[in-house]
DSSP file (Angstrom, degrees, kcal/mol; ACC not computed):
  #  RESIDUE AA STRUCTURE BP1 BP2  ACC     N-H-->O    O-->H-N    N-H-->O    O-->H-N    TCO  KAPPA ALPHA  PHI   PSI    X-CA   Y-CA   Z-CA
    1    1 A X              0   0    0      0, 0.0     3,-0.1     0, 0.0     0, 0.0   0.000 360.0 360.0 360.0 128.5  -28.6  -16.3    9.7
    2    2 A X        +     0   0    0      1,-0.2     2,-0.4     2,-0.0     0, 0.0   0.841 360.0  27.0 -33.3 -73.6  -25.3  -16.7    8.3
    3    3 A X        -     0   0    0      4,-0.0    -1,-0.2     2,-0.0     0, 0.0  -0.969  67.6-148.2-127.4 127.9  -23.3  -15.1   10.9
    4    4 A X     >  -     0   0    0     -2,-0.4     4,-0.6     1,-0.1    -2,-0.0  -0.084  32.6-111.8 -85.4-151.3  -23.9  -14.8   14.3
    5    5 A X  H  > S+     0   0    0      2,-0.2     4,-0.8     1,-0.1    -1,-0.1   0.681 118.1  59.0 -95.6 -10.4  -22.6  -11.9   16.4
    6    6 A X  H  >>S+     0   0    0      2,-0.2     4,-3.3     3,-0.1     5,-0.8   0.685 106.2  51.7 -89.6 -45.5  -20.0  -14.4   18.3
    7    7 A X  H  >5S+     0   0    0      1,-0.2     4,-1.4     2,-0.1     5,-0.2   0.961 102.6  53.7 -72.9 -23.6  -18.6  -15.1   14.9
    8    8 A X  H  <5S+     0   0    0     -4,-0.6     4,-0.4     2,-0.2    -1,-0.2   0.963 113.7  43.5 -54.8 -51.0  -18.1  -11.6   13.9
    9    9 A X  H  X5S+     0   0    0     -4,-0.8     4,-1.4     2,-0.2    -1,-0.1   0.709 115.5  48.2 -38.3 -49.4  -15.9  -11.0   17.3
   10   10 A X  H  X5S+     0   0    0     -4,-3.3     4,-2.0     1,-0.2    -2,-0.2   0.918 121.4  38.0 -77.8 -37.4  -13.9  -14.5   16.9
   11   11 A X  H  <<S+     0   0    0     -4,-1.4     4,-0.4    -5,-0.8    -1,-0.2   0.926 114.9  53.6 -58.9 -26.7  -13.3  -13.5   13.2
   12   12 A X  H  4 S+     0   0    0     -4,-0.4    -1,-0.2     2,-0.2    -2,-0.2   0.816 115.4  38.3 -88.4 -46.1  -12.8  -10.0   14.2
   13   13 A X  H >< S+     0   0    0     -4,-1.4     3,-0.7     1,-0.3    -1,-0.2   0.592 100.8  72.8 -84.1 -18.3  -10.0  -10.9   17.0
   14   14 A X  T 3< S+     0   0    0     -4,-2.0    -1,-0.3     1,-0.3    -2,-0.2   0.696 108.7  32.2 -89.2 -19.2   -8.3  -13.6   15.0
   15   15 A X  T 3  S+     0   0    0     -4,-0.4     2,-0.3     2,-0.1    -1,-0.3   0.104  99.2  79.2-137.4  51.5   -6.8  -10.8   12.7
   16   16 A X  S <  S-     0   0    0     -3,-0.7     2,-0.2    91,-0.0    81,-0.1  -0.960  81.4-104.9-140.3-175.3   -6.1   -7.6   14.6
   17   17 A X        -     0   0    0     -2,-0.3    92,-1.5    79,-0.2     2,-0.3  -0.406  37.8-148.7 -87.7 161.1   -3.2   -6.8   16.8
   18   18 A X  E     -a  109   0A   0     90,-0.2     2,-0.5    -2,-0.2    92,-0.2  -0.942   4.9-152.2-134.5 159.0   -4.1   -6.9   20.7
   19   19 A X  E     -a  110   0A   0     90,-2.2    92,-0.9    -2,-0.3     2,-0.0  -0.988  15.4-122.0-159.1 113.1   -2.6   -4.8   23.5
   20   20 A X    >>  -     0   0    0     -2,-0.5     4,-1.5    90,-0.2     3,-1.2  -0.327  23.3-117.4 -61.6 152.7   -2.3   -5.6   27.3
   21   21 A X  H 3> S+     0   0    0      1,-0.3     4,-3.7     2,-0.2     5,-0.4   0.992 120.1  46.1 -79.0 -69.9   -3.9   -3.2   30.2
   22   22 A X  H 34 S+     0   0    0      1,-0.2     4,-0.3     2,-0.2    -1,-0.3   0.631 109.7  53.0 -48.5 -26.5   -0.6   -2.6   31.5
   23   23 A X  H X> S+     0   0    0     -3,-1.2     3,-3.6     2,-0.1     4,-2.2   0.962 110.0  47.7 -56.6 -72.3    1.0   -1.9   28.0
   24   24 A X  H 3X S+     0   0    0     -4,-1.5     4,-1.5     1,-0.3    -2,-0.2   0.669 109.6  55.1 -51.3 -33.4   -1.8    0.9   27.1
   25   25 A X  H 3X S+     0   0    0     -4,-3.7     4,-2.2    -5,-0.2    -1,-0.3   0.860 111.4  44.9 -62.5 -22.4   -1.2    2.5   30.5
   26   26 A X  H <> S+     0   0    0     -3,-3.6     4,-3.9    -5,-0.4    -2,-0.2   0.933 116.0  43.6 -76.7 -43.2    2.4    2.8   29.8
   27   27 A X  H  <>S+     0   0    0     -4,-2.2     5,-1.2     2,-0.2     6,-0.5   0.906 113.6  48.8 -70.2 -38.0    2.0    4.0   26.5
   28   28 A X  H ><5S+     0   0    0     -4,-1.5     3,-3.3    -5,-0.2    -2,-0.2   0.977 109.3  55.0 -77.0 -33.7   -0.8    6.5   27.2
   29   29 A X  H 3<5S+     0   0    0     -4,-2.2    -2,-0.2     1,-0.3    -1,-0.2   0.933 104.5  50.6 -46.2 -50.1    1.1    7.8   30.0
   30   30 A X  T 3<5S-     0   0    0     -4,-3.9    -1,-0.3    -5,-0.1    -2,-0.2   0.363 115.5-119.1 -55.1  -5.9    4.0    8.4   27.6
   31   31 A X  T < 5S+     0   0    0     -3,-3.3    -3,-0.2    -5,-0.2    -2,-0.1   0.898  81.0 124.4  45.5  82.2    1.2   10.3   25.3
   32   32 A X      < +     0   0    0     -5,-1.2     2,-0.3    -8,-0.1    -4,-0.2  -0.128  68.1  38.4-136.3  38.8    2.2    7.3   22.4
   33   33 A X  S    S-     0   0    0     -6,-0.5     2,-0.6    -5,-0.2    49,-0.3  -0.995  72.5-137.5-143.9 177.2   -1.1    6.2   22.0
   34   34 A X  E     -b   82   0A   0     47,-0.6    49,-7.8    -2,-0.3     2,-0.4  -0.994  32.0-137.1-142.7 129.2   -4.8    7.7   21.9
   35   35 A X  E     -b   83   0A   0     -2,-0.6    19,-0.6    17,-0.4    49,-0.2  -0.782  15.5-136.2-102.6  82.0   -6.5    5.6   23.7
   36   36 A X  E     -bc  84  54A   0     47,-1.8    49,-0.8    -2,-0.4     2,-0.4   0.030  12.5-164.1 -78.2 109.5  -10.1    4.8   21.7
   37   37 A X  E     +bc  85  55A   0     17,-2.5    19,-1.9    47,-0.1    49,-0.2  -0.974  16.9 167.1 -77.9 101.4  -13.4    4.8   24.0
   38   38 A X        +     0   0    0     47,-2.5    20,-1.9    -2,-0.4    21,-0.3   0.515  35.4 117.6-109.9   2.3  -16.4    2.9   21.8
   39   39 A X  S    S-     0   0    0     46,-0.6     2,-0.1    18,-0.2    17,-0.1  -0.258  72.0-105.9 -70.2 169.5  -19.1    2.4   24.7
   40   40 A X     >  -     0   0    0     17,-0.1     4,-1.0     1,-0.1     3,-0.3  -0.283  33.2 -99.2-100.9 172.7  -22.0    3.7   24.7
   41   41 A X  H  > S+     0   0    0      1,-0.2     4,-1.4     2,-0.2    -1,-0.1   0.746 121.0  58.8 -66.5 -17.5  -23.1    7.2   27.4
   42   42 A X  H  > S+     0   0    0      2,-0.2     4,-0.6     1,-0.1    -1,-0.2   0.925 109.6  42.6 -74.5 -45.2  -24.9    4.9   29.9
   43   43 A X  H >> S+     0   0    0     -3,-0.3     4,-3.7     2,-0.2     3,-0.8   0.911 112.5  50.8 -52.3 -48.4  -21.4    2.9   30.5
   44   44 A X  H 3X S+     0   0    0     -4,-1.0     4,-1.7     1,-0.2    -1,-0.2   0.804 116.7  42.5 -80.1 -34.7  -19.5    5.8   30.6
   45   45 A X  H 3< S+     0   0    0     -4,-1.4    -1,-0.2     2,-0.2    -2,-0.2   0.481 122.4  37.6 -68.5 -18.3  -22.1    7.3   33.3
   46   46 A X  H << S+     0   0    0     -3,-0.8    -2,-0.2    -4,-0.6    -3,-0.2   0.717 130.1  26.7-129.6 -40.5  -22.4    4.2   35.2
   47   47 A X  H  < S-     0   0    0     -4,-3.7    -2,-0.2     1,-0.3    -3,-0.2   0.269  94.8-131.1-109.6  14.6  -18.5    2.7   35.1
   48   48 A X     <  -     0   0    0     -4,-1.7     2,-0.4    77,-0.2    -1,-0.3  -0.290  23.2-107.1  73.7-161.6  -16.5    5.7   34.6
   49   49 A X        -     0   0    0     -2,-0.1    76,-2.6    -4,-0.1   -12,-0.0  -0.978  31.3 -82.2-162.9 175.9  -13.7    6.0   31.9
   50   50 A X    >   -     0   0    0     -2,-0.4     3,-1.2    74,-0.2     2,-0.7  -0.347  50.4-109.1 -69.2 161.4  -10.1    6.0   31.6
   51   51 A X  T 3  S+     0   0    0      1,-0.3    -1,-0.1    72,-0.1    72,-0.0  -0.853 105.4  17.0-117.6 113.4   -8.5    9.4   32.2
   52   52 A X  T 3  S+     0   0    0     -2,-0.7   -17,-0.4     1,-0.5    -1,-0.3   0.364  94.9 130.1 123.4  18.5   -7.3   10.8   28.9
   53   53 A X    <   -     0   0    0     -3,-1.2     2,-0.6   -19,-0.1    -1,-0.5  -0.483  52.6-129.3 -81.3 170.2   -9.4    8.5   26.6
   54   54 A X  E     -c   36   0A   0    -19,-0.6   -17,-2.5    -2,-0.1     2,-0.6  -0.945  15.1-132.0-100.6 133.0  -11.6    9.7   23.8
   55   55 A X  E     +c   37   0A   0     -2,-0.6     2,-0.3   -19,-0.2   -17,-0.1  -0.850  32.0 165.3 -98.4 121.8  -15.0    8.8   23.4
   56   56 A X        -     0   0    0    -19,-1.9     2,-0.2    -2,-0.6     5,-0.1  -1.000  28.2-140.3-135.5 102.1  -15.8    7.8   20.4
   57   57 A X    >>  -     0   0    0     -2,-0.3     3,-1.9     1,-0.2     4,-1.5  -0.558  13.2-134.8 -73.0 126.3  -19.4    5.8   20.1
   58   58 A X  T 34 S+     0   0    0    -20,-1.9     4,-0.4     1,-0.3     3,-0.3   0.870 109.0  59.6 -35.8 -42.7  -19.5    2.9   17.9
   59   59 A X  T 34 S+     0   0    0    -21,-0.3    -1,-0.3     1,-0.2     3,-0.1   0.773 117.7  37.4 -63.2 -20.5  -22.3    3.4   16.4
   60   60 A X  T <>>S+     0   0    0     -3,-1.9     4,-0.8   -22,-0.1     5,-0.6   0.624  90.5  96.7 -92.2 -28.6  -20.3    6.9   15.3
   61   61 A X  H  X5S+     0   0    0     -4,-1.5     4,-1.5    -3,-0.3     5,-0.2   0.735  78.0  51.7 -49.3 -44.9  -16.7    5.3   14.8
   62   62 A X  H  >5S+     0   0    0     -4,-0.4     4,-2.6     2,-0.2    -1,-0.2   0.955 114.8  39.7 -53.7 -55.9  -16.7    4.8   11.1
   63   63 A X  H >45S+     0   0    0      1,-0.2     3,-2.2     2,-0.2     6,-0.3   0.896 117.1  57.8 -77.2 -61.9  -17.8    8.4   10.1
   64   64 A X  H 3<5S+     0   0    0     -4,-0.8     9,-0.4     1,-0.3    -1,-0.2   0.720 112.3  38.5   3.8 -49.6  -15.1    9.9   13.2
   65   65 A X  H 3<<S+     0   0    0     -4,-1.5     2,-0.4    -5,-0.6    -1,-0.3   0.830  86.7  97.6-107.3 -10.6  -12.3    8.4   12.0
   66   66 A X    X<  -     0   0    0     -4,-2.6     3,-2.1    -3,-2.2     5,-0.3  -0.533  62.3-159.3 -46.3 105.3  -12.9    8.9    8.6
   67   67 A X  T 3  S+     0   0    0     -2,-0.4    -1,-0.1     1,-0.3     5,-0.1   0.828  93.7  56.0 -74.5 -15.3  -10.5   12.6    8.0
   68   68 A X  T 3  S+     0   0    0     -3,-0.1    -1,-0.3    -5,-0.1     2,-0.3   0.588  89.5  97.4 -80.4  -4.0  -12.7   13.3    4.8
   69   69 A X  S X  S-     0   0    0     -3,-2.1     2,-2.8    -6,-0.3     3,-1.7  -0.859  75.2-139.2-109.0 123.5  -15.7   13.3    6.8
   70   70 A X  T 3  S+     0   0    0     -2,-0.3    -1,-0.1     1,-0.3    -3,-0.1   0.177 104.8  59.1 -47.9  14.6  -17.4   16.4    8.0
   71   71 A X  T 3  S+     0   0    0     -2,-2.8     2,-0.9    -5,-0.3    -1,-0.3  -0.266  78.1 146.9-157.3   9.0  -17.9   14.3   11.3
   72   72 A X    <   -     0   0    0     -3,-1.7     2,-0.2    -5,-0.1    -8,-0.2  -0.667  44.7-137.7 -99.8 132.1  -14.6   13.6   11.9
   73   73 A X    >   -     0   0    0     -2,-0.9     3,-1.3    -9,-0.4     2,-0.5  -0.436  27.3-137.1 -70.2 100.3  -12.7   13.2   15.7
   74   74 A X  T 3  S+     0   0    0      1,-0.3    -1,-0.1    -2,-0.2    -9,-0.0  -0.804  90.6  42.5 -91.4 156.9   -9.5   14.9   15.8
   75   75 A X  T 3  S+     0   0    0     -2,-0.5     2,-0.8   -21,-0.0    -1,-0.3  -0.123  92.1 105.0  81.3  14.6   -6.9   13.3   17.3
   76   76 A X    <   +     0   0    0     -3,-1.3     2,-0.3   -12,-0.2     6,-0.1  -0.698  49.3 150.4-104.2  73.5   -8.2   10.2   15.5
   77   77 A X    >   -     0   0    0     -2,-0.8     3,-1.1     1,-0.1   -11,-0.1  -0.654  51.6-122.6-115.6 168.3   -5.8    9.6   12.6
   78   78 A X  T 3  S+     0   0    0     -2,-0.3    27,-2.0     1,-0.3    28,-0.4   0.711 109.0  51.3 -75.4 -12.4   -4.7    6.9   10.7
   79   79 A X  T 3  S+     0   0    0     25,-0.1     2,-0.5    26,-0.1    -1,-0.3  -0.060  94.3  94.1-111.8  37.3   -1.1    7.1   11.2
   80   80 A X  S <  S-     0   0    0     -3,-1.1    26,-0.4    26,-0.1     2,-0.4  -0.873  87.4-102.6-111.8 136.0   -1.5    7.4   15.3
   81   81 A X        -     0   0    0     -2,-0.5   -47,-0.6    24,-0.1     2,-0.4  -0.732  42.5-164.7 -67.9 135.9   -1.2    4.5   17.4
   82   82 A X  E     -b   34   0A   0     24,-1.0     2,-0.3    -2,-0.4   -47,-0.2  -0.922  14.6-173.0-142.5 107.5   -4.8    3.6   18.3
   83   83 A X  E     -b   35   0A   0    -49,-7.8   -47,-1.8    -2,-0.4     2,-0.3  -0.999  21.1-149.2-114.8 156.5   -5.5    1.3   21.2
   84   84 A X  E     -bd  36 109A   0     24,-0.9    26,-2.2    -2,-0.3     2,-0.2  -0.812  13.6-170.8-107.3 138.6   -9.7    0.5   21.2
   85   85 A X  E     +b   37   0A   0    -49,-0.8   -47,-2.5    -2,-0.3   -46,-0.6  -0.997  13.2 165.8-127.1 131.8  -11.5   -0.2   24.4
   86   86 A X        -     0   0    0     24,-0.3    28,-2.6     1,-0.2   -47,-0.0  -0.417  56.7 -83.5-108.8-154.0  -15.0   -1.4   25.1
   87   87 A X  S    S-     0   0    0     26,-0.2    28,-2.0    -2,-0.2    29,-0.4   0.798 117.1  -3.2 -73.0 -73.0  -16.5   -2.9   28.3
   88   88 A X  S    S-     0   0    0     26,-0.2    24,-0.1    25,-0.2    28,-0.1   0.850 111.2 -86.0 -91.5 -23.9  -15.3   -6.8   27.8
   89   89 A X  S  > S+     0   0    0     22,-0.1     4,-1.6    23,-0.1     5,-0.3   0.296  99.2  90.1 123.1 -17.8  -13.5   -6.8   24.5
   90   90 A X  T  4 S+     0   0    0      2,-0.1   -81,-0.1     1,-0.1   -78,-0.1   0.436  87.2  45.5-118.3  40.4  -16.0   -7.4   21.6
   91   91 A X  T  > S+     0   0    0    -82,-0.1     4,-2.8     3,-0.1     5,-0.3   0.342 117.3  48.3 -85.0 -65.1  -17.1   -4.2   20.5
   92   92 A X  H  > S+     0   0    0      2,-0.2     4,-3.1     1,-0.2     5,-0.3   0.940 109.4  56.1 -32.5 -64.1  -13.5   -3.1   20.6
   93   93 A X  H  X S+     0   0    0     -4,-1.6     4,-0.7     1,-0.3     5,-0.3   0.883 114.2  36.3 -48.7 -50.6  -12.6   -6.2   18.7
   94   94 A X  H >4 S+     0   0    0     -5,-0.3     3,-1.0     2,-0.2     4,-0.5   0.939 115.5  55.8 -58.3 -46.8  -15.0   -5.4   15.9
   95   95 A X  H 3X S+     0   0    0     -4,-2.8     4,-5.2     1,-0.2    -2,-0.2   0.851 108.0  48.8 -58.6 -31.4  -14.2   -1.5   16.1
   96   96 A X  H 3< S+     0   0    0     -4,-3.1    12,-0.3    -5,-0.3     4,-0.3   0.455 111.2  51.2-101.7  16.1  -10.5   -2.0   15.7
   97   97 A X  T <X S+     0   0    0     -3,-1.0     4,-1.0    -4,-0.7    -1,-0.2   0.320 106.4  55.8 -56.4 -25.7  -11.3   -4.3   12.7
   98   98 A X  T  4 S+     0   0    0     -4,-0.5     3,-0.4    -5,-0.3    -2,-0.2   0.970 110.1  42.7 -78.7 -47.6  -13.3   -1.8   11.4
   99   99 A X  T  <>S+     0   0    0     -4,-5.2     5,-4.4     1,-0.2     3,-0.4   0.757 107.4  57.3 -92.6   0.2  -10.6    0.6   11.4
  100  100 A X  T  45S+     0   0    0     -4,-0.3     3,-0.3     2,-0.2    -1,-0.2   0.800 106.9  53.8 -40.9 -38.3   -8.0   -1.7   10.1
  101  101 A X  T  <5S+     0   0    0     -4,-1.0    -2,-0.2    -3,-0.4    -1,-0.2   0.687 103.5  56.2 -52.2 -35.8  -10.4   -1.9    7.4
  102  102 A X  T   5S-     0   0    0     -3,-0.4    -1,-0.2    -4,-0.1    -2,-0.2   0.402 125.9 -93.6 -94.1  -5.1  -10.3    2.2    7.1
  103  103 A X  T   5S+     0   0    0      1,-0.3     2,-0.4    -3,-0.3    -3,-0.2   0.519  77.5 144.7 121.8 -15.2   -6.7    2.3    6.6
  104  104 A X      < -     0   0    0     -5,-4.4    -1,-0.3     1,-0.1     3,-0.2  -0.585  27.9-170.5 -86.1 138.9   -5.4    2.9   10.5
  105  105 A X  S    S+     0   0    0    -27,-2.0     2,-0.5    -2,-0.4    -1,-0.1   0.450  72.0  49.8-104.5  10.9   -2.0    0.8   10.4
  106  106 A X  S    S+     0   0    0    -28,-0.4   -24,-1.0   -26,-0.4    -1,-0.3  -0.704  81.4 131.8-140.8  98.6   -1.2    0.9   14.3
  107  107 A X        +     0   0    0     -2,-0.5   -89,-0.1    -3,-0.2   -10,-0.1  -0.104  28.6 174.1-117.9-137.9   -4.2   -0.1   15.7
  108  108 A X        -     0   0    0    -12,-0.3   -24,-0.9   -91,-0.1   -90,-0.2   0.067  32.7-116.0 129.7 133.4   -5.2   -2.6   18.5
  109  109 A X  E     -ad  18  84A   0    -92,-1.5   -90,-2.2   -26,-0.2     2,-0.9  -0.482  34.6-128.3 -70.3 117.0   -7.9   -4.3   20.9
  110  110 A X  E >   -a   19   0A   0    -26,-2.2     3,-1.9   -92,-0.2   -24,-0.3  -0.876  35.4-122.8 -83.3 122.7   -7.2   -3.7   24.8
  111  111 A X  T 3  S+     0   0    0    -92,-0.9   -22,-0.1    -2,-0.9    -1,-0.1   0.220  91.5  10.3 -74.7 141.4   -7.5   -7.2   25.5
  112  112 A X  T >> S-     0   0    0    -24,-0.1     4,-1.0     4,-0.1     3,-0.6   0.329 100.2-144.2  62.2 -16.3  -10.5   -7.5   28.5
  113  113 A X  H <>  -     0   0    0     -3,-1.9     4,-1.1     1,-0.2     3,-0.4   0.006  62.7 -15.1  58.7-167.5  -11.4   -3.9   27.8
  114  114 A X  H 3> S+     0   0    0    -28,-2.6     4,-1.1     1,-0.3    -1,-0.2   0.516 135.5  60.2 -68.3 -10.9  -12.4   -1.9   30.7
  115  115 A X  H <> S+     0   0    0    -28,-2.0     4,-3.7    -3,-0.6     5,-0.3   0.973 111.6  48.3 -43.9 -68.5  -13.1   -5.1   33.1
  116  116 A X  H  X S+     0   0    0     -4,-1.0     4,-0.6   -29,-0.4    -2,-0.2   0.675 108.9  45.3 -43.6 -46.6   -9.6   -5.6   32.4
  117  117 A X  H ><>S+     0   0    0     -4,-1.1     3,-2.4     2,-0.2     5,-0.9   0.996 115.7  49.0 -67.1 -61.4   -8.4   -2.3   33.1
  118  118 A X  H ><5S+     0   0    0     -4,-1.1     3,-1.0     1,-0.3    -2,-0.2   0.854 109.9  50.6 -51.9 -48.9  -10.5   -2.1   36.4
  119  119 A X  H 3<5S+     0   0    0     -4,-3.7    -1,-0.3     1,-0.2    -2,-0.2   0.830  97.1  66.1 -72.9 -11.3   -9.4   -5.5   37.7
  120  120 A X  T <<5S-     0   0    0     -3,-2.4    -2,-0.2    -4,-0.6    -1,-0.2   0.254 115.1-120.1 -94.7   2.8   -5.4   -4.6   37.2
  121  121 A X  T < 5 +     0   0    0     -3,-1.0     2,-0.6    -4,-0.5    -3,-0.2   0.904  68.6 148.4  79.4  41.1   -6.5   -2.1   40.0
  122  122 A X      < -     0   0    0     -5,-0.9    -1,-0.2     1,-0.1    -2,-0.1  -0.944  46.4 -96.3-117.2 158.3   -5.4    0.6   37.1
  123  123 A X        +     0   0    0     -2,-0.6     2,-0.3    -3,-0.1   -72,-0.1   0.375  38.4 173.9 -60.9 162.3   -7.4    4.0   37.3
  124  124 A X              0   0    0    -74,-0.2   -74,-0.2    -7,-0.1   -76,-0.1  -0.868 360.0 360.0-164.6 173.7  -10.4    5.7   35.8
  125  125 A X              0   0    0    -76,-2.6   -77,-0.2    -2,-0.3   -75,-0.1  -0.034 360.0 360.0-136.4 360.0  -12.7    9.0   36.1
């Protein structure tokens, strides 16, 4: 193997922007961010979610945020401030590499993901 799935993450977090629980509440409260769901239905079923995120599945994220693609999420544009959440942080990390990749220029990882949010006692639904 080349690369494991731990190097993808560290590489993946060493060059995108990151965003604190307590930022990303402020800001979605303020409606100046769309706040980027990537877990999968079992997570969302089992831990709740943030109230006003969009769920967006990884495994889906590329053709979603893509605006040419017949399969695309709106309120998911490139010129939107985007924070990505997973459970812990490395699915995010990778998804908001991916869409740095695609072109979105205010993107960003919430750092601990939805652990994070849940231990900073801040809400979800």
């Amino acid at each position: 193997m080349k690369c494991s799935a731990a190097a993808l993450v560290a590489h993946a977090r060493g060059r995108i922007e990151h965003c604190d629980v307590h930022v990303a509440n402020a800001r979605l409260a303020a409606g100046d961010v769309v706040l980027v769901d990537v877990r999968e239905p079992d997570e969302l079923a089992s831990a709740g979610r943030i109230p006003g995120s969009l769920w967006v599945p990884r495994g889906t994220l590329e053709f979603r945020a893509d605006p040419n693609d017949k399969r695309h999420q709106p309120g998911l544009e490139p010129d939107r401030r985007i924070v990505v959440h997973s459970g812990s942080g490395e699915r995010s990390a990778l998804a908001t590499a991916t869409l740095c990749d695609m072109g979105y220029r205010y993107v960003a990882d919430l750092e601990g993901g939805l652990t994070a949010w849940i231990r900073a006692g801040l809400p979800t639904v």
